[in-house]
C-alpha positions as CSV (number, residue, x, y, z in Angstrom):
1,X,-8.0,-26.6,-17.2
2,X,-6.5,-29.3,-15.0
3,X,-4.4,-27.6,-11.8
4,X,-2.6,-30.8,-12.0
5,X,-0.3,-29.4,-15.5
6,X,-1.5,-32.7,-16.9
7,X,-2.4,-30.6,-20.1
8,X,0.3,-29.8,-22.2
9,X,0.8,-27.9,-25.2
10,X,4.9,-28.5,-26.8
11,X,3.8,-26.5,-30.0
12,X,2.5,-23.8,-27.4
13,X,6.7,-22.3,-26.7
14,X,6.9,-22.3,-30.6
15,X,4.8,-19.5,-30.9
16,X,8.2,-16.9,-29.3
17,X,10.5,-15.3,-31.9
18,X,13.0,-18.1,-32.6
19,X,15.8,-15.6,-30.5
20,X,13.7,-15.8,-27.2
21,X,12.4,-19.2,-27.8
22,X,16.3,-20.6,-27.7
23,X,17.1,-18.8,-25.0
24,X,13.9,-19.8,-22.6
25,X,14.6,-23.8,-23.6
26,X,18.2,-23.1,-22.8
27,X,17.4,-21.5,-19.3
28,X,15.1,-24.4,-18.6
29,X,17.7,-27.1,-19.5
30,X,19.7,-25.1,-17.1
31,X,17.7,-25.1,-14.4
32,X,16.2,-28.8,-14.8
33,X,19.4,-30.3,-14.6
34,X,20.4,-28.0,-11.5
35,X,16.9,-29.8,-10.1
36,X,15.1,-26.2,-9.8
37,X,11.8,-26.0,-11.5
38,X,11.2,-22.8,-14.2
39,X,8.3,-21.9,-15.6
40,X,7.6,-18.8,-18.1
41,X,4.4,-17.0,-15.9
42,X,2.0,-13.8,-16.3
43,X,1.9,-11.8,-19.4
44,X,4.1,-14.0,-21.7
45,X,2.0,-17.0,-21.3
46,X,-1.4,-14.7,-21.6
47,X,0.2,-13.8,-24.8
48,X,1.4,-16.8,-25.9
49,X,-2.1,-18.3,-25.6
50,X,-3.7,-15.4,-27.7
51,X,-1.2,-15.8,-30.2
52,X,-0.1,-12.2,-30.0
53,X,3.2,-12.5,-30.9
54,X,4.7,-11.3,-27.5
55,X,8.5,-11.6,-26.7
56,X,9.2,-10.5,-22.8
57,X,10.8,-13.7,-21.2
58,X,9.3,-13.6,-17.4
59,X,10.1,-16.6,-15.6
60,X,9.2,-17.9,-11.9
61,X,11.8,-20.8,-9.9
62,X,11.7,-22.2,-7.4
63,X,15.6,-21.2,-7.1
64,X,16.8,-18.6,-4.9
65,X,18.2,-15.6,-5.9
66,X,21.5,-16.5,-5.6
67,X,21.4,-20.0,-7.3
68,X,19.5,-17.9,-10.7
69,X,22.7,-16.1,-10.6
70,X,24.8,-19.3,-11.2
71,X,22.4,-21.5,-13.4
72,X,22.2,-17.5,-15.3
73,X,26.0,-17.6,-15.4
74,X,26.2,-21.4,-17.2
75,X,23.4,-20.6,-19.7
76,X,25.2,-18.2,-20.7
77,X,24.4,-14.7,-19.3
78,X,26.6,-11.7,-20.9
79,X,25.5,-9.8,-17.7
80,X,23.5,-10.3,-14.6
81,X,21.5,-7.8,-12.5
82,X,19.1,-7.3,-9.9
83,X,15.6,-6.1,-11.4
84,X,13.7,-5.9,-7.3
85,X,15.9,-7.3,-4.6
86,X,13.2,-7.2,-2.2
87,X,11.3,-9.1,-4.4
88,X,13.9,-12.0,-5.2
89,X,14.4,-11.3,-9.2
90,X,17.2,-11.5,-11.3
91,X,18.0,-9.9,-14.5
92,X,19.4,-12.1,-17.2
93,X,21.4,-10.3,-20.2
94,X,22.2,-12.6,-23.5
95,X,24.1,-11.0,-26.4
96,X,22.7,-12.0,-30.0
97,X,24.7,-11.8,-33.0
98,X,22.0,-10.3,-34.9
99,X,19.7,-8.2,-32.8
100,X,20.0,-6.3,-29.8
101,X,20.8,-8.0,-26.4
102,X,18.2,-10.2,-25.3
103,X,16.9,-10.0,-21.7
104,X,15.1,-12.6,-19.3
105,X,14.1,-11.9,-15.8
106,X,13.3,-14.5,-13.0
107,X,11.9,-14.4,-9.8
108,X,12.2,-16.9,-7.1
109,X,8.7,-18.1,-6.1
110,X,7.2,-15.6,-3.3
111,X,4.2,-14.8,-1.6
112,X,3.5,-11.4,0.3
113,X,1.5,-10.3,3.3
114,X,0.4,-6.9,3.3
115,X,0.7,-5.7,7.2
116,X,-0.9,-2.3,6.7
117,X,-2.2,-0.2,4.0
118,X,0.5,1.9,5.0
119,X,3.5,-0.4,4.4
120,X,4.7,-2.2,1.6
121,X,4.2,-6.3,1.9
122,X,6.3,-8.7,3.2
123,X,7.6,-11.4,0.8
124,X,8.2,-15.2,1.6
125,X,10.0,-17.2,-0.7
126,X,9.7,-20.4,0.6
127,X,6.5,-21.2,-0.9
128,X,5.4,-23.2,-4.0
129,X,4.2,-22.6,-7.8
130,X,0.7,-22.7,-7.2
131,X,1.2,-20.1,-4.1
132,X,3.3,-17.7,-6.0
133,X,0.5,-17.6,-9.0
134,X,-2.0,-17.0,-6.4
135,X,-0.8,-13.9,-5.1
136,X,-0.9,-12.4,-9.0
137,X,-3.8,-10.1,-9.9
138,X,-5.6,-11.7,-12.3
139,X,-6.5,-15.4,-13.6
140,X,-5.4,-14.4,-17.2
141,X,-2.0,-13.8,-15.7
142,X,-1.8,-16.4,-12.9
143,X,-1.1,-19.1,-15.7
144,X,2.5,-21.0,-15.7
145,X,4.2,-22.8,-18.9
146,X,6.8,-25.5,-18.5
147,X,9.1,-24.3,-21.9
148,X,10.1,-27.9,-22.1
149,X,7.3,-30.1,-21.9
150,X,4.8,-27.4,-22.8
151,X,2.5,-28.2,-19.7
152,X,0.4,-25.5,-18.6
153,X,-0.3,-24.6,-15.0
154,X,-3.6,-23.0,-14.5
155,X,-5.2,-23.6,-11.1
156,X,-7.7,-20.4,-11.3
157,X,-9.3,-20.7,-14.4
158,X,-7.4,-18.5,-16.6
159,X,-7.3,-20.4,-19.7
160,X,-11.2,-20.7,-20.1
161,X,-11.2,-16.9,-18.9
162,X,-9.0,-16.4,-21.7
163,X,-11.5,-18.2,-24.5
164,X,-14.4,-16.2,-23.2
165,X,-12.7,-13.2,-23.0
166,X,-13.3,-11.9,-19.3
167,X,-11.1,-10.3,-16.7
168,X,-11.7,-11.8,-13.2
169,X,-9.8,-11.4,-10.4
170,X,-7.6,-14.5,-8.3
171,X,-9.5,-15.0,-5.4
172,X,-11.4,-12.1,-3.9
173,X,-11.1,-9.4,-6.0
174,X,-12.0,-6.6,-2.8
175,X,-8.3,-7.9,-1.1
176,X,-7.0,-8.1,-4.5
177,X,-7.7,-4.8,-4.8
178,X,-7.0,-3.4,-1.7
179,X,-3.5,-5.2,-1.6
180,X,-2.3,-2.7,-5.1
181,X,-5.4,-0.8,-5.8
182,X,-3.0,0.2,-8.9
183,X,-5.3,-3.7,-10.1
184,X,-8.1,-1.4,-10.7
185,X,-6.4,0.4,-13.3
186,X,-5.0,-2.5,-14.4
187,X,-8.0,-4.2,-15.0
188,X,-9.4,-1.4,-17.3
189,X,-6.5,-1.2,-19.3
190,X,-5.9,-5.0,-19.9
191,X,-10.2,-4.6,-21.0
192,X,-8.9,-2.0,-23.4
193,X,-5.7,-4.1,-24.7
194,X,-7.7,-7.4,-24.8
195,X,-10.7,-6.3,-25.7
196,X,-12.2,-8.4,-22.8
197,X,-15.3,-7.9,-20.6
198,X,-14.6,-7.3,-16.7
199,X,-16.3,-9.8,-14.3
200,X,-19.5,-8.6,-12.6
201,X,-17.6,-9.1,-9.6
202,X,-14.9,-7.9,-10.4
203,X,-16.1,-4.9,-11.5
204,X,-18.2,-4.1,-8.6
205,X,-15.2,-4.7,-6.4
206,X,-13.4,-1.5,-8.5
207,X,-16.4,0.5,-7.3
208,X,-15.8,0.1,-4.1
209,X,-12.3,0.3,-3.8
210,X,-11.6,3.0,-6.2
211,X,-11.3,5.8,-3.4
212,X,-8.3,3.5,-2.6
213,X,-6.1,5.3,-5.5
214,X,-5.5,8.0,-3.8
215,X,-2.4,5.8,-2.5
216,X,-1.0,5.1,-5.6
217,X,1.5,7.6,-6.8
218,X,0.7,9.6,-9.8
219,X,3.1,8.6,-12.1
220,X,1.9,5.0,-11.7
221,X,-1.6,6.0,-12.8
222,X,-0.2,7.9,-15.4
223,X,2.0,5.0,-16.9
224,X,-1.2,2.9,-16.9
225,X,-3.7,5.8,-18.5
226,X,-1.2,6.2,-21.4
227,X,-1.3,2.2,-22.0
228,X,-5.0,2.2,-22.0
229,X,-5.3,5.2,-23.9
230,X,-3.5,4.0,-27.2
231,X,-4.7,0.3,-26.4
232,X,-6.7,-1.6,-29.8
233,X,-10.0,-1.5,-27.4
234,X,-9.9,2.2,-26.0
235,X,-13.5,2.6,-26.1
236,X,-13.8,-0.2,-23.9
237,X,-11.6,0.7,-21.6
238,X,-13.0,3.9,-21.6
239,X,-16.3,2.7,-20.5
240,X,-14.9,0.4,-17.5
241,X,-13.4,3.8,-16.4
242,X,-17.1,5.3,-16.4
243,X,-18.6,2.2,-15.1
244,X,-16.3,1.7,-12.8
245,X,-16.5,5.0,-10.9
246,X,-12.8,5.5,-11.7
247,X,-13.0,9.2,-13.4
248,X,-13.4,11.4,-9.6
249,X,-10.3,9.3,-8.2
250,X,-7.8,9.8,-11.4
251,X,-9.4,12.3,-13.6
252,X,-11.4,14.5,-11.4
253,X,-11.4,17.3,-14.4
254,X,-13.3,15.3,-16.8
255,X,-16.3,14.6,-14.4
256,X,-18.5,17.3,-15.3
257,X,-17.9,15.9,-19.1
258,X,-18.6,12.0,-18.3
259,X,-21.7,12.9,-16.8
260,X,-23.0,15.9,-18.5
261,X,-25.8,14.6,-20.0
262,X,-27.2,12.9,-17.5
263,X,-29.2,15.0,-15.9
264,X,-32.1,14.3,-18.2
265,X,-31.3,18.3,-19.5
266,X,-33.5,19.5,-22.5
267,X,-30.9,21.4,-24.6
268,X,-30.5,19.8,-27.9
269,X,-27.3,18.7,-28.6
270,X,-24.7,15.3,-28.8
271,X,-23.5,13.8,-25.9
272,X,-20.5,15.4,-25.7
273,X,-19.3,11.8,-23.7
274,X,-20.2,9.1,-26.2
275,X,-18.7,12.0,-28.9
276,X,-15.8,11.5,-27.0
277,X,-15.3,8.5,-26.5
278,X,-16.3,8.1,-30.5
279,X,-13.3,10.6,-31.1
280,X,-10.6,8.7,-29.2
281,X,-11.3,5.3,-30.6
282,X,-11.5,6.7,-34.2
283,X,-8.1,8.7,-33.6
284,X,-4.8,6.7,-34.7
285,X,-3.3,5.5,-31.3
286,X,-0.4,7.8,-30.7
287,X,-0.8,9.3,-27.2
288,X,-0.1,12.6,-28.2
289,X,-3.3,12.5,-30.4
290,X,-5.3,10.1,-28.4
291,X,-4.9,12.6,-25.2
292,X,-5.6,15.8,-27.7
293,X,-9.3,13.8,-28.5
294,X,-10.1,12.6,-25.5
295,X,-9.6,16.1,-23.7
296,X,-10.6,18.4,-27.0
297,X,-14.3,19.1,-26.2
298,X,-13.7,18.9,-22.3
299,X,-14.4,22.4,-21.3
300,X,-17.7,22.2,-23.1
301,X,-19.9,21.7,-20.0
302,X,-18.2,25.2,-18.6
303,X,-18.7,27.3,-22.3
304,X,-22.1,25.9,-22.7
305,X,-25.0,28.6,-23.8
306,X,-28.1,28.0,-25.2
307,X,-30.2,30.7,-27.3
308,X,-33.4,31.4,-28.2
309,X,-34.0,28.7,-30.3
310,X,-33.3,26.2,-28.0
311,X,-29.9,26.1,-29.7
312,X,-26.8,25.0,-28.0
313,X,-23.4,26.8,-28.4
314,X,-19.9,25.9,-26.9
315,X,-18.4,29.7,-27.7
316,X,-14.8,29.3,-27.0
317,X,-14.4,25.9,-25.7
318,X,-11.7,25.2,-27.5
319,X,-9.4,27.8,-25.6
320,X,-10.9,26.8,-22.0
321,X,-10.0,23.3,-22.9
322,X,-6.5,23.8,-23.9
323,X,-6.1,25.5,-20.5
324,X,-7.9,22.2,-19.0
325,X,-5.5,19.9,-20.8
326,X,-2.4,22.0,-19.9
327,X,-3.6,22.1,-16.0
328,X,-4.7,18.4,-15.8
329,X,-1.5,16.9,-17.8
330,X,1.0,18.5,-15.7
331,X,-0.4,17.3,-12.6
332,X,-0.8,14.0,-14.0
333,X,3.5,14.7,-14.6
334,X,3.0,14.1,-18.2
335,X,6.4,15.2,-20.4
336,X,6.5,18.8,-21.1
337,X,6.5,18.4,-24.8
338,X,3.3,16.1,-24.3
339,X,1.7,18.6,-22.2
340,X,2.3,21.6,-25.4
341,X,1.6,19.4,-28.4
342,X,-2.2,18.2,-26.8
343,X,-2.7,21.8,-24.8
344,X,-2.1,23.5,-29.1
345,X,-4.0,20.7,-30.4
346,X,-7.3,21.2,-28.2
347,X,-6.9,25.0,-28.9
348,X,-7.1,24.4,-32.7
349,X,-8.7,21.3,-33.3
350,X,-12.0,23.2,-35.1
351,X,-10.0,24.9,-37.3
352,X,-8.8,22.3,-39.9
353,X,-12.6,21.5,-40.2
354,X,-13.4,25.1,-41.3
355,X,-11.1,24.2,-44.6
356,X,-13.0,25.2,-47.7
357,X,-11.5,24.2,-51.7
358,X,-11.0,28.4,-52.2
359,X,-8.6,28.6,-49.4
360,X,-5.4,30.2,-50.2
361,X,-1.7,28.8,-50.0
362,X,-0.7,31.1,-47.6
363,X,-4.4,30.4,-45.5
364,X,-3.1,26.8,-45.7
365,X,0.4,27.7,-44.6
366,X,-0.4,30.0,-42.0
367,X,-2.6,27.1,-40.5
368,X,0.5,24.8,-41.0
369,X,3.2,27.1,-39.5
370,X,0.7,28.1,-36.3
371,X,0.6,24.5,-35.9
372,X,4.0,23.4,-35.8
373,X,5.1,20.3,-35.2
374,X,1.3,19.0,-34.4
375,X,0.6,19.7,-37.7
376,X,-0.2,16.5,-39.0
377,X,-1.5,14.5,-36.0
378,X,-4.4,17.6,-36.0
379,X,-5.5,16.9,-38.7
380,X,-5.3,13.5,-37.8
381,X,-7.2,14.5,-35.1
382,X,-10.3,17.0,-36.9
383,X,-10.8,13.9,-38.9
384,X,-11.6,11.8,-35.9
385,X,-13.9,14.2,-34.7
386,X,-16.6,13.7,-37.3
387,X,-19.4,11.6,-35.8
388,X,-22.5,13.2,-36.9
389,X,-25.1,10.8,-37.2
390,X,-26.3,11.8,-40.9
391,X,-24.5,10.4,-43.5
392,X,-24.1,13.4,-45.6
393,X,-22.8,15.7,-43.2
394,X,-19.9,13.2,-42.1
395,X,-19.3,13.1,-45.9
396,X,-19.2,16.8,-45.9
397,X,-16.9,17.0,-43.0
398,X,-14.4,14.6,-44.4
399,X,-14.5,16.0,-47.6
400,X,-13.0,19.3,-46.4
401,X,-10.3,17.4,-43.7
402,X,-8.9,15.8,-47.1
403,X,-8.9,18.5,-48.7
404,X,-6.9,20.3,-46.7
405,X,-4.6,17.1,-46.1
406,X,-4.7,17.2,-50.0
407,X,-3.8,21.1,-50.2
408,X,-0.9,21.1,-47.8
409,X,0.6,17.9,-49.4
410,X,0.9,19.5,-52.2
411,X,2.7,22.7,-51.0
412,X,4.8,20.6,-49.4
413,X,5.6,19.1,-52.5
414,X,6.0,22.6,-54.4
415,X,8.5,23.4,-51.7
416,X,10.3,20.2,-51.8
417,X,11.0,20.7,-55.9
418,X,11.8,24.3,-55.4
419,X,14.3,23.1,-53.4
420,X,15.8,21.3,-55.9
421,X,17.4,24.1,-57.8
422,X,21.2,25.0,-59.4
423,X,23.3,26.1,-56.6
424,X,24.1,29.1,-58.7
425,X,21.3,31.6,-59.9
426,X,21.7,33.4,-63.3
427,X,23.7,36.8,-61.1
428,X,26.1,34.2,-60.2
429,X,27.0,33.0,-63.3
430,X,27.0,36.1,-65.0
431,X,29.8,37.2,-62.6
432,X,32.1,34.5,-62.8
433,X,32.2,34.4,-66.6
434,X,31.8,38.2,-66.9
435,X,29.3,37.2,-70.0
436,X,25.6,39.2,-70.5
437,X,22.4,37.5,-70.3
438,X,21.7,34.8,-72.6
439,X,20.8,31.1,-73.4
440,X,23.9,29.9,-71.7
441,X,22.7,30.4,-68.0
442,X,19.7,28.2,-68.7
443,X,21.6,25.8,-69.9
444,X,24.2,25.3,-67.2
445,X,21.4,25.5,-64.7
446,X,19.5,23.1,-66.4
447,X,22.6,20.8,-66.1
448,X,23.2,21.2,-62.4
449,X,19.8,21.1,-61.6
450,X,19.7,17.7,-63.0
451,X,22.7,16.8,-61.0
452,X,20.9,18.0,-58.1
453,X,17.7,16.2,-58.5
454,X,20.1,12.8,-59.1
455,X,21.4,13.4,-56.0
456,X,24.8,14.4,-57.3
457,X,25.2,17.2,-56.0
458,X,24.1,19.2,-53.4
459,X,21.6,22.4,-53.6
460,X,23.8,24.2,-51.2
461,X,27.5,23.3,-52.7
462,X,28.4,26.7,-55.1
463,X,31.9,25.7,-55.1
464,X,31.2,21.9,-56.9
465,X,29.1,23.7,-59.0
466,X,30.9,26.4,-60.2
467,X,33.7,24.1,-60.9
468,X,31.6,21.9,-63.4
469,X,30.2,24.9,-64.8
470,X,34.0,26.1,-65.6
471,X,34.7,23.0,-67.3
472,X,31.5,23.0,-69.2
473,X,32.4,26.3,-70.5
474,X,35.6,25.4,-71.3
475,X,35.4,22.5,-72.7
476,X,32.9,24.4,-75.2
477,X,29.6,22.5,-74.4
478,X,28.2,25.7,-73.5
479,X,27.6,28.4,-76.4
């Protein structure tokens, strides 16, 4: 792609949500008749390109701070705020009449020079377009889009990088990574979200710098784990992790799992990595039960035992890995409630798999009510962890998971319809018309069940329904 912007693509700004695309072409009116130059830049233009449907309105000018707050002010900005003073951008608020606020935020062009590894970077803003999109991390992101013309700005490649699906860095990727070494993650995840291949070079630059994120706080590699880990692509990403040498430098407590069977080791049984990694992409991608696979059989190289046969046991794995889990997501300062739901989920996740058709109702509510609130999502999660290689015993495996699925649906069902009752049980009635047993209680309960069913009345409201069942009674519809 020309470095020039003498490729354009007008169709290209049609591809925003019509709320976001009106509001970009209004900014750049804005700012074109002010004489300032503004270009959407990074992620939204990535996106846009794919065609995946992504809304965020980032923007680069070559106004400074200041003048983005006026030109914000005559577009029409409900409210204006600073996103990173340091870093020269502006946050734009614009009220919609049918949708939630909209929000737009611009940075003034800037480069930055990191001094030391020690402090953070000083930023220039008197510099140009193409030396603001070379400072960004990657060529997929270092693309700019004119909203009015549709011309594209893409002096490092990113476009074709984009069409053959590869992450390369801008420029060297060592100093790339070295400036934020936070890229490295970066790079894996955006591998995992794309589904995109990392550069050779790229990725032998994330070898070597990976001991270099040890200076990036821990909630920043958290926010970026949880992306990856519920990503389309997690396998992927997964790998690049592996490949990458990332696992010592972010999860040190999954080491002895990644490379378990590596050692060329005799004992027959799967490797418990590729399982693993099997597990997590075959999960549905909510983080609670993405972190719950990826961490369920992670105490296995610590429980392992092998008998006389040559066969392999795991005896109590389950238990050591929910205390793993618990140790390794509070120090990665994941939420408390995260840290309980995947620490109970690890702890149980063999059980739903030992499900046979005779199980009782209270078997299958016990499980249920030991479970909680993770109920469903392990479930969700036992039925990810089939990945035997013979056919038949993944049927087998299933079989039982849907079962129970199948069971507990319908207790829950049961449940729901005993719910649905008369407000007012046959003692009730008896009292208030001081009459014996007889037909006549079934058939004012009959009546107010139905009520209750239509959503008339409530299960819980005896005073409604003892005033119907009066007038029933004396209105003689009730022998």
């Amino acid at each position: 792609m020309s470095t020039s912007g003498a490729v354009r693509v007008p169709e290209l700004i049609d591809r925003l949500p019509d709320a976001e695309r009106e509001i970009a072409l209004r900014l750049a009116r804005v700012f074109r008749d002010a004489g300032e130059e503004l270009y959407l830049v990074g992620g939204v233009v990535r996106d846009l390109l794919l065609d995946r449907g992504r809304a965020d309105l980032d923007l680069a000018t070559s106004a400074p701070p200041e003048r983005t707050r006026k030109l914000g002010r005559q577009a029409g900005a409900t409210s204006i705020y600073d996103v990173g003073a340091a870093f020269g951008t502006i946050g734009l608020v614009f009220s919609h009449p049918e949708r939630d606020d909209l929000t737009a935020e611009i940075t003034t062009y800037r480069s930055e020079v990191y001094p030391t590894r020690d402090r953070r970077p000083s930023v220039r803003h008197d510099v140009s377009l193409h030396e603001d999109l070379s400072r960004r991390d990657f060529t997929i992101n270092a693309i700019a889009l004119d909203p009015l013309t549709g011309e594209l700005i893409d002096p490092f490649g990113g476009i074709a990088d984009l069409n053959q699906g590869r992450i390369r860095a801008v420029g060297d990727p060592a100093e790339r990574f070295d400036e934020d070494p936070l890229r490295i993650l970066r790079a894996a995840r955006f591998a995992a979200q794309l589904d995109f291949e990392i550069d050779p070079e790229a990725l032998e630059a994330m070898r070597a710098t990976a001991p270099e994120l040890s200076r990036i706080s821990v909630e920043r590699v958290t926010a970026e784990l949880n992306r990856l880990l519920v990503a389309p692509a997690v396998a992927r990403g997964l790998r690049v992790l592996d490949e990458a040498g990332l696992f010592p430098h972010i999860l040190p407590e999954l080491v002895p799992m990644v490379t378990d069977d590596r050692d060329g080791g005799t004992a027959r049984h799967k490797d418990i990595w590729d399982h693993t990694i099997q597990v997590v992409a075959q999960s549905p991608p909510r983080l609670e039960v993405r972190w719950a696979a990826l961490l369920h059989d992670a105490a296995k190289p610590w429980t392992r035992s092998v008998d006389e046969s040559g066969a392999v046991h795991f005896f109590g794995h389950e238990l050591a890995g929910a205390a793993l889990a618990r140790k390794l997501l509070k120090r990665l300062k994941q939420e408390k409630a995260l840290q309980e739901r995947v620490s109970k989920m690890v702890a149980m996740h063999l059980r739903p798999s030992s499900y046979e058709p005779d199980w009782t109702d209270s078997a299958v509510r016990r499980l249920a009510l030991e479970a909680g609130e993770t109920f469903e999502d392990l479930i969700d999660l036992a039925a990810a962890d089939v990945t035997s290689g013979r056919e038949h015993r993944r049927r087998a495996a299933a079989r039982r998971i849907e079962g129970l699925r199948e069971h507990f649906a319908r207790l829950e069902a049961q449940r729901a319809l005993d719910q649905l009752q008369s407000p007012l049980d046959g003692h009730e009635l008896m009292a208030m018309f001081n009459r014996p047993p007889g037909r006549w209680i079934a058939v004012i309960k009959d009546r107010l069940r139905e009520l209750v069913i239509d959503g008339e009345l409530d299960p819980d409201d005896k005073d409604t329904a003892a005033e119907l069942a009066r007038g029933w009674v004396e209105a003689g519809e009730v022998d």
